[in-house]
C-alpha positions as CSV (number, residue, x, y, z in Angstrom):
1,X,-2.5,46.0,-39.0
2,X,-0.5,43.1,-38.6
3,X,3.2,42.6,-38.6
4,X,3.4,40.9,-42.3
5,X,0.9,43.3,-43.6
6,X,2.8,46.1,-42.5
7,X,6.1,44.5,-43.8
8,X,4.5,44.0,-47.4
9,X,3.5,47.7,-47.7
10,X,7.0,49.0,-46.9
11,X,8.4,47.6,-49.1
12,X,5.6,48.1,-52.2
13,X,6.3,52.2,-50.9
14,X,10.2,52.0,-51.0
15,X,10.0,49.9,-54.7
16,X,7.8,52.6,-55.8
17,X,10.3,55.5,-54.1
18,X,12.9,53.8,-55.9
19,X,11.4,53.6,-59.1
20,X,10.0,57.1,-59.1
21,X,13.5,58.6,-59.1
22,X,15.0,56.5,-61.9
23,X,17.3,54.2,-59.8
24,X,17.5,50.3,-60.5
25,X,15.3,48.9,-58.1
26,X,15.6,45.6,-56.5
27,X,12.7,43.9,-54.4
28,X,14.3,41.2,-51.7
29,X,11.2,39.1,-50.9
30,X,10.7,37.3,-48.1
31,X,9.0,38.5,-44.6
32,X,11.0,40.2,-41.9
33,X,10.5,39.0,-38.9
34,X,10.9,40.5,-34.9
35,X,12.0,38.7,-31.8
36,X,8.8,38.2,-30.8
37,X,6.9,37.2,-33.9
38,X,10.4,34.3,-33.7
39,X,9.6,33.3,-30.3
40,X,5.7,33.1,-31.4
41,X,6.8,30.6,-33.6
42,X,9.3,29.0,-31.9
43,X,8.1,28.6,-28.4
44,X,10.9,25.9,-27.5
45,X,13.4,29.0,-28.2
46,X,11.4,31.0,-25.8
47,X,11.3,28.4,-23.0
48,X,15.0,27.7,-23.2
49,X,16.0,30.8,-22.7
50,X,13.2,30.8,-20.2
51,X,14.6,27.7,-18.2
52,X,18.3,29.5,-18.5
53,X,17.1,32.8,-16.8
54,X,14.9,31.0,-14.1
55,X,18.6,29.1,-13.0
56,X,20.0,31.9,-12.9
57,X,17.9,33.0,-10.7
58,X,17.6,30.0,-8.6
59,X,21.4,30.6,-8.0
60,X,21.1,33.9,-6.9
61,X,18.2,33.1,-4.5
62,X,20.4,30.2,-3.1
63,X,23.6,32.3,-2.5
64,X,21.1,34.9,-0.7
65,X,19.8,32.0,1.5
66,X,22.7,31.3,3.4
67,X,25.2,33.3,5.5
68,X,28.8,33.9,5.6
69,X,30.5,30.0,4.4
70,X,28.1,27.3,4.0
71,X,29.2,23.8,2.2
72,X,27.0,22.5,0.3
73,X,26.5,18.5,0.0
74,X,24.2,17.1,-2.6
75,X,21.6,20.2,-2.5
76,X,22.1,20.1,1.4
77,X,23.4,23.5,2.5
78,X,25.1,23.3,6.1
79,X,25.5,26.4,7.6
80,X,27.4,27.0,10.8
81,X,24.8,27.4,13.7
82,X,22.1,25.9,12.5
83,X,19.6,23.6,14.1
84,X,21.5,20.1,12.9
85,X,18.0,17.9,13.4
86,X,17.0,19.1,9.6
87,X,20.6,18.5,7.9
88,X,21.3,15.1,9.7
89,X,17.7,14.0,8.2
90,X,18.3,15.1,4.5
91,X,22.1,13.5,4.6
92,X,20.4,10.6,5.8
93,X,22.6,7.4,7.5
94,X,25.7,8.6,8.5
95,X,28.3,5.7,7.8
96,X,29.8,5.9,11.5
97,X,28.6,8.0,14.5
98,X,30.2,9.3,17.7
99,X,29.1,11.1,21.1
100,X,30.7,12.1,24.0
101,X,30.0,15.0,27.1
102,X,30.5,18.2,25.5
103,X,33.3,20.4,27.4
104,X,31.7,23.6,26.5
105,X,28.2,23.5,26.9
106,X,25.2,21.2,28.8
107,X,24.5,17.7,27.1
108,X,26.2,15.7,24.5
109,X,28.5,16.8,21.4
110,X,27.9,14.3,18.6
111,X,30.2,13.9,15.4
112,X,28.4,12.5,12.0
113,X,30.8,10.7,9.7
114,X,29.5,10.8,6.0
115,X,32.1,9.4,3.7
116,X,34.0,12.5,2.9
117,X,33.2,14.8,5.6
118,X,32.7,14.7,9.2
119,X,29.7,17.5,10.5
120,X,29.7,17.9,14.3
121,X,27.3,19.4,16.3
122,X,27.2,21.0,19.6
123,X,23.9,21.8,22.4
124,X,22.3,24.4,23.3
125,X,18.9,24.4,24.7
126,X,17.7,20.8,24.2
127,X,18.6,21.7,20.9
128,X,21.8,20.6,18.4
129,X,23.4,23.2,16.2
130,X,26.3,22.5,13.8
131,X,29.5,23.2,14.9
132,X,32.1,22.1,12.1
133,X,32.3,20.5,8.9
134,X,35.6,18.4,8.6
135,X,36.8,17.3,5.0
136,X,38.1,14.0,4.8
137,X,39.6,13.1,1.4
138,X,39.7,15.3,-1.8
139,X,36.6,13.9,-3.0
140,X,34.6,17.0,-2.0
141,X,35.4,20.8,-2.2
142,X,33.6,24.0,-1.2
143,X,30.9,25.6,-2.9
144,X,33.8,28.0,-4.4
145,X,35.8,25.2,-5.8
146,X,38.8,24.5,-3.0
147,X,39.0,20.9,-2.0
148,X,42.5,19.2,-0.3
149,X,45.5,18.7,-2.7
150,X,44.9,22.2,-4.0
151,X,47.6,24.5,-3.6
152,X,47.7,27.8,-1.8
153,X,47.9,29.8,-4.7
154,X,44.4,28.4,-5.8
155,X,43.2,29.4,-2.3
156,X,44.4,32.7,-2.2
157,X,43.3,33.6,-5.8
158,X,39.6,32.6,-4.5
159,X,39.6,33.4,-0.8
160,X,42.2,36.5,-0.9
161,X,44.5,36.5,2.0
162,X,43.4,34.7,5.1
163,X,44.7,35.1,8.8
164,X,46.9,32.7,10.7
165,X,45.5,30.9,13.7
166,X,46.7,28.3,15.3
167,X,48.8,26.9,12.4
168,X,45.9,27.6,10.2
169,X,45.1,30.1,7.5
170,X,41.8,31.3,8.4
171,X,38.8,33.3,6.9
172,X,35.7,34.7,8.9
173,X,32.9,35.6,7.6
174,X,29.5,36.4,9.2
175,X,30.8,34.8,12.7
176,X,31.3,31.7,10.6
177,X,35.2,30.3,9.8
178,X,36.4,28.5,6.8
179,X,40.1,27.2,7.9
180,X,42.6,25.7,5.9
181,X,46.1,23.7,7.0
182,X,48.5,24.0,4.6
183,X,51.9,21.6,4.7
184,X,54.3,22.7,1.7
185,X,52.0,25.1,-0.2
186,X,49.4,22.9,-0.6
187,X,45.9,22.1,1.5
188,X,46.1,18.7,3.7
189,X,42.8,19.6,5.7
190,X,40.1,22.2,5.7
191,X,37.1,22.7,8.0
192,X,34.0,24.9,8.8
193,X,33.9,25.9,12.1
194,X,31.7,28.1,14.1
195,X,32.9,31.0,16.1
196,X,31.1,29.6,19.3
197,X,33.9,27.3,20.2
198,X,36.6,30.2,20.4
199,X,34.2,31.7,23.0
């Protein structure tokens, strides 16, 4: 039986109820409807809240696709360590590029200026992995929401406390490091940098 039939009986049997032990009775008409008889008739209701879960989701599966700190630039995730080739093609043109011998390992490093940020990368195996991310002005900030000109507080209260190296406060995470130099409780510079170049 269907959902209005259903409905209209109910309340014929609770009028009757009513009636049969001397009360005032008073029929409310209209239909009573469920969720999903609403989302049957509303299908743009149904594919919003659709669309809202499925980005939800999409954020969760892009959190889980990168390890320890990543910055993000336009959809482009840069990870510490990974092959560069990939990155340096979705960035596209960098505005000024730089190479010299690398002092730590065979070949050449090269360093990729792209308005706000510098990425550098390193070789290994006739391959080039990312090495650091440098900011350059406060036009960008990490995925988390820290960019330079924020103050330490705002740093802590995301990041928790960090570690001081080399006149930096420093977190490591998943043999990655996110670095931050502070000059009178605010941020003036903050880089990505891979653990391979303290080895």
């Amino acid at each position: 039986m269907r959902t209005k039939a259903k409905m209209m009986l109910l309340t014929a049997i609770l009028t009757a109820a009513l009636l049969g032990c001397g009360q005032d009775a008073k029929v409310i008409e209209g239909e009573v409807k469920n969720a999903s008889d609403e989302a049957k008739e509303n299908p743009e209701a149904e594919d919003t809240q659709d669309a809202a879960d499925a980005e939800t989701e999409k954020e969760s599966e892009e959190a889980a696709e990168y390890k320890g700190y990543a910055f993000i630039y336009q959809d482009v995730v840069i990870e510490m360590d990974a092959d560069a080739a990939p990155i340096v093609e979705k960035l596209g043109e960098a505005n000024s590029y730089f190479e010299a011998p690398s002092c730590a390992f065979e070949g050449i490093d090269k360093m990729y200026t792209y308005g706000s940020f510098e990425l550098d990368t390193y070789p290994m195996e006739n391959k080039d992995y990312v090495s650091a991310v440098i900011f350059k002005d406060d036009a960008i900030a990490t995925p988390e929401g820290v960019g330079v000109g924020d103050t330490a507080e705002k740093m802590t209260e995301i990041y928790g406390e960090g570690t001081l190296e080399n006149g930096m406060t420093v977190y490591e995470k998943d043999g990655m490091k996110l670095c931050f130099i502070l000059q009178e409780e605010s941020i003036v510079s903050i880089e990505y940098r891979s653990t391979v170049l303290d080895e």
